[in-house]
N, C-alpha and C positions, 0 to 999 in steps of 0.2 A: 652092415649090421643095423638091424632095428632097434632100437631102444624103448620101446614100449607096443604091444599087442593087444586090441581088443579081442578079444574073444567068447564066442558064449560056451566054448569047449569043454567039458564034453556031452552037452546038452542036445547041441545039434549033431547027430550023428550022418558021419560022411565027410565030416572035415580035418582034416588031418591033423593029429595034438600037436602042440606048438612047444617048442623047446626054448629052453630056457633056463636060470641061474634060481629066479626067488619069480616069489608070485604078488601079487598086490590084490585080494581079491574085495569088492564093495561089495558088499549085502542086502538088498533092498529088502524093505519087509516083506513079506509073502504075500500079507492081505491087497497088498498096494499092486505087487507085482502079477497077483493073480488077474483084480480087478481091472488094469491097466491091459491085459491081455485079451480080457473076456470084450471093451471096447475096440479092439483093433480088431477081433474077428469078426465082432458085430458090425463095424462100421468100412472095415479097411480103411483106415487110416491112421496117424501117431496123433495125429490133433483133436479130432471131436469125440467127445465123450456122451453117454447114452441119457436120454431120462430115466429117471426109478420107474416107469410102466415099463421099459422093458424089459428093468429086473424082475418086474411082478407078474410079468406076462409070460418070462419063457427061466420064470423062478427052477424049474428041471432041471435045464439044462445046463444053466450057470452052476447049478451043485454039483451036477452031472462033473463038467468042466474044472472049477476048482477042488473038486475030492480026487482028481487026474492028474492038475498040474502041482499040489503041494507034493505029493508023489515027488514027481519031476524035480520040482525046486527042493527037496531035501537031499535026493541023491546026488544032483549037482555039487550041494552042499558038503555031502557027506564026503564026496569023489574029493572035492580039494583038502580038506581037514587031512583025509590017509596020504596022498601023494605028499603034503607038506609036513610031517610028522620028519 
């Protein structure tokens, strides 16, 4: 028996829900979590982060990207609030 599961469930789809008693869930802010993602696609990596030209450069796509992923991060959101009810 496991005693604790990370998971980004059910976000990533394809991975099987994870069973369990009670939930622990952290909430990172969205702007943080967005932004922190829009660097890893940009760069492939968790460490280096962009300069502002190339927020001003590909200013599109980043909107493009985060009007997609707050989507994402509220349903995630919303998905644990009803299961934990």
């Amino acid at each position: 028996r496991v005693p604790i599961v990370k998971t980004h469930f059910p976000e990533r789809k394809g991975w099987k829900p994870v069973k369990g008693n009670s939930v622990l869930l952290l909430v990172r802010n969205p702007y943080d979590a967005i932004d922190s993602y829009w660097n890893l696609c940009c760069t492939n990596t968790h460490t280096r982060s962009l300069d502002e030209s190339v927020y001003e450069k590909y200013a599109k796509k980043f909107e493009g990207l985060a009007r997609h992923e707050i989507k994402i991060w509220c349903e995630f959101h919303y998905h644990w609030l009803d299961v934990c009810e």
